[in-house]
N, C-alpha and C positions, 0 to 999 in steps of 0.2 A: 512847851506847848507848841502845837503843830498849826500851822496855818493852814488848812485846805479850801481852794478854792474850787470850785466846780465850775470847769468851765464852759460844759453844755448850758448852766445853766446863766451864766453870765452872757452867752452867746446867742441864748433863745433857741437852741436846738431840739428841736422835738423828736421825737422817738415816729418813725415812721409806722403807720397804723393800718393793717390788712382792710380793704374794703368792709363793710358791714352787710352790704346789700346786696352789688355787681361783684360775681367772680373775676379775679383777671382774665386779661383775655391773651391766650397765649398763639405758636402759631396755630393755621389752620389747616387740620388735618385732613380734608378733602384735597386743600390745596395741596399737600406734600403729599398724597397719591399721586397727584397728575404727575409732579414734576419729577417725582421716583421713575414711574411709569415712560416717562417721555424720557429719561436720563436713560435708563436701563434699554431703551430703546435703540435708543442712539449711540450708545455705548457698543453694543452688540454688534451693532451695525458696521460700526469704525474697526473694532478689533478684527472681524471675518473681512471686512472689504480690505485694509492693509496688512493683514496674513496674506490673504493670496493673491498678493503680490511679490515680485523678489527681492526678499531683506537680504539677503546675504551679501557680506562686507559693506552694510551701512556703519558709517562715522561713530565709534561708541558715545560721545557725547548727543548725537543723535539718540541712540538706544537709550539714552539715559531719558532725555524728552520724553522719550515715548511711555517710558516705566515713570517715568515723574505724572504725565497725564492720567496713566492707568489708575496710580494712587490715588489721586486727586478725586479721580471718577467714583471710585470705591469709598473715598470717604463721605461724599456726598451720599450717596445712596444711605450711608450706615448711618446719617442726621437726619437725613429723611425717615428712613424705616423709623429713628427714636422720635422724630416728630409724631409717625402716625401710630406708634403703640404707646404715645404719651411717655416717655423716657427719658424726655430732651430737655435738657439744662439749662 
């Protein structure tokens, strides 16, 4: 004979229950225009103003900064765009 014990239920756990009424509220998509919009901006900005300037024989750990920032920027934009076509996790 098997002893089982349930321990959710020993423990009072309850099974967590989707709203009835109020959707969740998730982020907000006007807001992740702006800040796409103003990322992308400044983005564009930074990359044309330090091109023409003179990279050459910058530090490659430096270069590396620079391609680490670039990602960085790109990925945000890619949470943003999934923020405002509803995608985001």
């Amino acid at each position: 004979m098997k002893n089982i014990i349930d321990v959710r239920e020993v423990l009072g756990v309850q099974e967590k229950r989707p709203p009835l009424f109020f959707d969740p509220v998730g982020p907000d998509k006007y807001e992740a225009m702006d800040r796409k919009r103003i990322t992308s901006q400044i983005f564009e900005e930074w990359y044309r103003k330090i091109n023409y300037t003179n990279t050459r024989g910058l530090p490659a750990d430096l270069v590396q900064l620079y391609e680490d920032a670039t990602i960085a920027l790109c990925k945000i934009l890619t949470a943003e765009e999934k923020i405002i076509t509803g995608r985001a996790e």
